[in-house]
N, C-alpha and C positions, 0 to 999 in steps of 0.2 A: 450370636450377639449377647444373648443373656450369659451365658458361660463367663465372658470377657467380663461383662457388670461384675458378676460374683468375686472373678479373680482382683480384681482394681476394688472391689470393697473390703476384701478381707484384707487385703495386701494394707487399706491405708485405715482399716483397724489396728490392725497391730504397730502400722508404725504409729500411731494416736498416741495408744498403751508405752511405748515405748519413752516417748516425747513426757507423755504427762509421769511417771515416772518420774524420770531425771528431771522434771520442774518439781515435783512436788517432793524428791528427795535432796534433789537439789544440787546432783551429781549426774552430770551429764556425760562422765566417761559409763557411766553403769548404763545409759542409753545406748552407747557404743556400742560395749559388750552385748548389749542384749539384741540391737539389729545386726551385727557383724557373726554372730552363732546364730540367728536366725537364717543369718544369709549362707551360712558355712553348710548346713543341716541339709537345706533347699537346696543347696547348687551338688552337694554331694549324693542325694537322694536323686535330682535330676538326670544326673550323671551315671548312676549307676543303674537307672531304670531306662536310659538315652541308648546302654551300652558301650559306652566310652572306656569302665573303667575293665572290658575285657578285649579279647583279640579281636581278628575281623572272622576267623572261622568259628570261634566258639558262637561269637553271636548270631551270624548266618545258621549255623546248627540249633539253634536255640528259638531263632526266629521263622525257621519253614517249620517248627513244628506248633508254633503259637496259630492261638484262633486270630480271628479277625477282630471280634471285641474284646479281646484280651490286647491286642496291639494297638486301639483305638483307647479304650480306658487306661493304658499308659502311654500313652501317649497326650493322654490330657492331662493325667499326674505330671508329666515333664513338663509341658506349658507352664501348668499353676504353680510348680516349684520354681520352674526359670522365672520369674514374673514376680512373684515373694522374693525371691534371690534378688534380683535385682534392685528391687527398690528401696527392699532393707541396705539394698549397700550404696547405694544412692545418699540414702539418708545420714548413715552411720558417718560417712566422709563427705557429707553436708555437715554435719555438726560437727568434725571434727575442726574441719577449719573453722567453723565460727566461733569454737571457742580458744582456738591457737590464737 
């Protein structure tokens, strides 16, 4: 449960940073860009520690030879990425329509 905290506080640190940004520059597409590459980073770091971006034998080959906390600590990398990914992109296309 504390993990979860961590991930939902950073997660809406950075969209904060992101927000006050485009208020204080006064450019909300540079808010955009900067949750939309946030979320691009996250979902491709997710992705490629998830396994997705190889086959299904490479990764079974890859995977009986990983320890147990080495599958666990990325495995919790992937959560916190998915979970940043997400809600920078949530956000990015929350502002975009509000300012269309």
């Amino acid at each position: 449960m504390v993990e979860i905290k961590k991930i939902i506080i950073s997660s809406f640190i950075i969209m904060c940073v992101s927000i006050v940004l485009g208020k204080v520059l006064n450019n909300w597409v540079l808010s955009i860009k900067i949750c939309g590459s946030i979320a691009l980073v996250c979902f491709g770091l997710a992705g490629t520690l998830n396994g997705s971006s190889i086959g299904k034998t490479r990764f079974r080959s890859a995977s009986s030879i990983d320890k147990k906390d080495d599958k666990v600590v990325r495995s919790k990398i992937t959560n916190f990425a998915m979970v940043i990914g997400l809600s920078n992109t949530i956000l990015a296309v929350t502002i975009f329509f509000l300012i269309k």
